[in-house]
N, C-alpha and C positions, 0 to 999 in steps of 0.2 A: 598453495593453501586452499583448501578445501571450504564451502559455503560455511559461511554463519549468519544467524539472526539473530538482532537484537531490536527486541521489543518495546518503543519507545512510550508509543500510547495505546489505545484498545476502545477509548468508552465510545457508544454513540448514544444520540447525536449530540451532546455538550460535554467538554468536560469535568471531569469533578475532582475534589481532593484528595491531589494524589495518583491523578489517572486522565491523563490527556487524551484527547481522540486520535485517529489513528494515525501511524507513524512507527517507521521499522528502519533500521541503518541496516542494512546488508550488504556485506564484505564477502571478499573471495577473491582469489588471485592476487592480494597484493591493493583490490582498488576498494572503494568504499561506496556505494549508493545512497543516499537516503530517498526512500521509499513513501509515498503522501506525508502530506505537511499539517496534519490536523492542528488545531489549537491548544498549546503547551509543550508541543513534542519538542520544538528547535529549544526548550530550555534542558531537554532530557538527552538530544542529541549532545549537548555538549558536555553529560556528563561522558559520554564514550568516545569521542571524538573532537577533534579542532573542525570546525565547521568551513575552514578555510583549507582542507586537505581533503573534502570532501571531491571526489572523481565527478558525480551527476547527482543529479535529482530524479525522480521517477514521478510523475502525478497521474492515480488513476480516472480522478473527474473532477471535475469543478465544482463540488458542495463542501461548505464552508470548512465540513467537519473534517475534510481531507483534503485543504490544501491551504487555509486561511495563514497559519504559519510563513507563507512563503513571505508574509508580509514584513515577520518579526527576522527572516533571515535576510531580508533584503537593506534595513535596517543594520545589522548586525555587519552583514558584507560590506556594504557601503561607508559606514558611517562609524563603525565601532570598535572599529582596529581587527578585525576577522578578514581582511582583505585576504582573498583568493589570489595565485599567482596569476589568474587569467580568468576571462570570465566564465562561471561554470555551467557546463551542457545542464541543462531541464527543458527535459522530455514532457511534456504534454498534451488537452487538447487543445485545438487551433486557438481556440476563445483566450489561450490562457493569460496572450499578452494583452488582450485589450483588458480583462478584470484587473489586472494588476495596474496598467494607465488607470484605470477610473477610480482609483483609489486613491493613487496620488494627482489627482485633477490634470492629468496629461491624456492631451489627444491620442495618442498610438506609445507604442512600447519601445520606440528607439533609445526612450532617457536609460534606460536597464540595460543597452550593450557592454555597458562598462563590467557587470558584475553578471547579468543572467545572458546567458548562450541560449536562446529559446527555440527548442525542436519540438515541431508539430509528433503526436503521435496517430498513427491511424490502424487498422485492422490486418495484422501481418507484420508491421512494424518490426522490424529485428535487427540490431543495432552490439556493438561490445563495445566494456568500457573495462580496459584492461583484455585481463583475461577472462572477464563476465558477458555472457552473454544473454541479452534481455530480448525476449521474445515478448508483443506482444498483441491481444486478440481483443475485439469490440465483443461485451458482454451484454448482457437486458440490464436496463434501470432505467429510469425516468430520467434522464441527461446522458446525454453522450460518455459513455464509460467506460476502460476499460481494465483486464486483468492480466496478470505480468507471469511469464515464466523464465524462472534464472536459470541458467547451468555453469558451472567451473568445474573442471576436474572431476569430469562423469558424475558430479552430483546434480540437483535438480530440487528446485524449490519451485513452487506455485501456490500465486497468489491472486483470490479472487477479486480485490477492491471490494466494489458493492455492485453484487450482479442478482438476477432472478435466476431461476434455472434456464438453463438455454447448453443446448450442444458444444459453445466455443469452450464456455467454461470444464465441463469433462475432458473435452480433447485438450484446453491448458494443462490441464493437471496429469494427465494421462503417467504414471508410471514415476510419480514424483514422489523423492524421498521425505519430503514433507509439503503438507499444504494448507496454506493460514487462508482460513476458509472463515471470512462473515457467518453468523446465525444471528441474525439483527433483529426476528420479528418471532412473536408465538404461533402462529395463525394467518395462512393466506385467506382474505375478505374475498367471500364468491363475486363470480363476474370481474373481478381485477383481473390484470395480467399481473403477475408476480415482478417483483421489483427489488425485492428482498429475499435472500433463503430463512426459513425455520433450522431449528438443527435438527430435525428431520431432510430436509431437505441437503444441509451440508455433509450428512452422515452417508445419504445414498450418491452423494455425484464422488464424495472417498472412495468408495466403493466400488462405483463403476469404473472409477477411473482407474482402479491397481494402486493407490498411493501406501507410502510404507507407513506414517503417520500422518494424522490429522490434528493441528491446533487451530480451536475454535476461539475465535476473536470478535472485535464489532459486537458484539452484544447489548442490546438494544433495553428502555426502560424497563419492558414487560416482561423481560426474562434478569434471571440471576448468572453471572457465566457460568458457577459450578451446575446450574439445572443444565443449562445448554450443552454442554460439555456430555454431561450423563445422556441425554437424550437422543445428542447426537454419535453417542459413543453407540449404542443400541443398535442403530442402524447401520453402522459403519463396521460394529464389530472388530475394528483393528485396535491400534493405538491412537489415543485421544486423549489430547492435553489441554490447558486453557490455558492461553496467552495473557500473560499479564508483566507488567511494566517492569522494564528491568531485568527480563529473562536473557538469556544467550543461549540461542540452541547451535549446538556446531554439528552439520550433516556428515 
């Protein structure tokens, strides 16, 4: 079985009605990923999935908008008859078990062995889960962050999280049949270091990278998706779509 996406959330940074922050189930080979855990996605997760047949978790960083959820499936695992047959591998950063201890007023993350399997992610990172194989590379943002590249069955998906422009991010995507690329902001502020892409900026790293299509997602207050999409279609010049809730793309 060849890649598919399923599009669970999209908005940043809060969610709204109708439109969770970000979050993607991605299957292939047989296994199931779910992809950041933004807040409302684990309710949209279970429109496509039993959340307890879920293979791993994937988290690109620790801001709220993309991983806050892990609270509502921790909840649900634990507690709500979604018991997993084992506990299940999530992938993230190092920090990830102490924010989830501080939430539920526990010293360290041992209370969670029952239901989360918690693997550090770092830069190279590359790991399968099934037949999927998850590559993955430290991108630019203001927190430790990083960005995922799948393959199954010579197909190939990459996904930026929330990265600024930076080399890792092109060489992820490099040659990828599709790539869910952030356009979070209108305008890099002078003197910043970029933290966020424009869809300008998501349009040219499509581009440089060779990717067959681009869907632009994470779109931020200041933009509309269908602006970003158009904008970023301009530079990118290939195929450009905009991710929104509920889609299924099969590569």
């Amino acid at each position: 079985m060849s890649l598919a996406l399923t599009v669970l959330g999209t908005a940043s940074p809060h969610p709204g009605p109708g439109r969770p922050c970000s979050g993607y189930l991605l299957s292939g080979g047989g296994a199931e990923v779910w992809v950041d855990a933004g807040p409302g996605s684990f309710a949209e997760l279970q429109r496509h999935t039993d959340p307890a047949r879920l293979d791993a978790i994937w988290i690109s960083h620790l801001h709220a908008d993309h991983c806050a959820d892990l609270l509502s499936a921790m909840y649900g695992l634990a507690y709500g008859g979604l018991t997993p047959s084992a506990p299940l591998p999530v992938y993230g950063p190092p920090e990830l078990g102490q924010r989830l201890a501080g939430f539920f007023g526990q010293r360290d993350s041992g209370f969670l062995s029952g239901v989360f399997d918690l693997r550090t992610l770092y830069d190279g990172h590359d790991t399968r889960v099934g037949e999927l194989r998850l590559r993955t590379r430290a991108v630019v943002h203001d927190t430790e962050a990083y960005g995922l590249r799948a393959e199954c069955d010579g197909s190939v998906l990459a996904y930026s999280g929330d990265s600024g422009p930076c080399p890792a991010l092109t060489e992820l995507a490099a040659g990828a049949d599709l790539f869910l690329c952030e356009a979070d902001i209108d305008r890099h502020r002078g003197g910043e270091r970029p933290v966020h892409l424009t869809p300008e900026d998501a349009g040219a790293v499509a581009k440089e990278a060779g990717v067959r299509e681009l869907l632009v997602t994470h779109v931020g207050p200041t933009l509309t998706p269908e602006s970003a999409t158009e904008r970023a279609a301009v530079v990118f010049g290939g195929r450009t779509s905009t991710a929104r809730e509920g889609d299924i793309v099969s590569l």
